[in-house]
C-alpha positions as CSV (number, residue, x, y, z in Angstrom):
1,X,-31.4,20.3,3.9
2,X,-33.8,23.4,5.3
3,X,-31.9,24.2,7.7
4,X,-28.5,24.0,5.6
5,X,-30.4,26.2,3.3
6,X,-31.2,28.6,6.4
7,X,-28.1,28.8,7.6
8,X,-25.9,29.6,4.7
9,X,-29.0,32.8,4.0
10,X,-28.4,33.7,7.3
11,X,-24.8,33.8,7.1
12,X,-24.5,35.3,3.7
13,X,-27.2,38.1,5.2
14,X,-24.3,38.8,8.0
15,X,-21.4,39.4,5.7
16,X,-23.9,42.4,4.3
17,X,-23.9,44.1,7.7
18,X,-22.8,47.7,7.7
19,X,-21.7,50.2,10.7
20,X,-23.9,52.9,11.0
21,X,-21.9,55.1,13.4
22,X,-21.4,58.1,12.2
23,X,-18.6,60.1,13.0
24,X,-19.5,64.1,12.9
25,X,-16.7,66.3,12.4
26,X,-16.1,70.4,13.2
27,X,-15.4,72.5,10.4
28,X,-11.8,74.0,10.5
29,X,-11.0,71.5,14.0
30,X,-8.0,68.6,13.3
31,X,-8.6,65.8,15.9
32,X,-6.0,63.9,14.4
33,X,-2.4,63.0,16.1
34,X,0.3,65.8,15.5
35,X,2.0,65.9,11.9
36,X,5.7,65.9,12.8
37,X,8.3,66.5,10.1
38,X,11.9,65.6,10.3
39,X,12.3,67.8,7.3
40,X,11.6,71.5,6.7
41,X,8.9,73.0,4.2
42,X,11.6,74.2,1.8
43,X,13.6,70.1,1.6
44,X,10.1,68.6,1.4
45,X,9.4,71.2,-1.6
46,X,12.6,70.6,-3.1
47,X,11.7,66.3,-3.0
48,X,8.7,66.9,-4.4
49,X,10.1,68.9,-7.2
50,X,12.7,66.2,-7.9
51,X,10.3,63.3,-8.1
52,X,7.8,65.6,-10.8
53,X,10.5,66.4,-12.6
54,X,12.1,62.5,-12.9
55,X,8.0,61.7,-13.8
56,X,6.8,65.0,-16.4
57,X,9.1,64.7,-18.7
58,X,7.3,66.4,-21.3
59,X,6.7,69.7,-19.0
């Protein structure tokens, strides 16, 4: 039964386990993949505008 007892401690204790990498960024640097549109600004700003209009109603 003690060692039951230990066991299911021990592995309750390992579901508590946390990363501590941290991950230190530069200010103004993206590091992330390329953001490709298949759209231009102006037909992403006019979808955008369609779906606000079709949810604020009352604006």
């Amino acid at each position: 039964m003690k060692y039951c007892l230990l066991i299911i401690t021990l592995l309750g204790l390992t579901a508590c386990y946390e990363d501590t990498d941290v991950t230190l960024h530069q200010p103004g640097v993206y590091k992330g993949k390329v953001d490709t549109h298949t759209q231009t600004k102006e037909e992403r700003q006019a979808i955008l505008q369609k779906r606000l209009s079709q949810v604020q109603t009352d604006r």
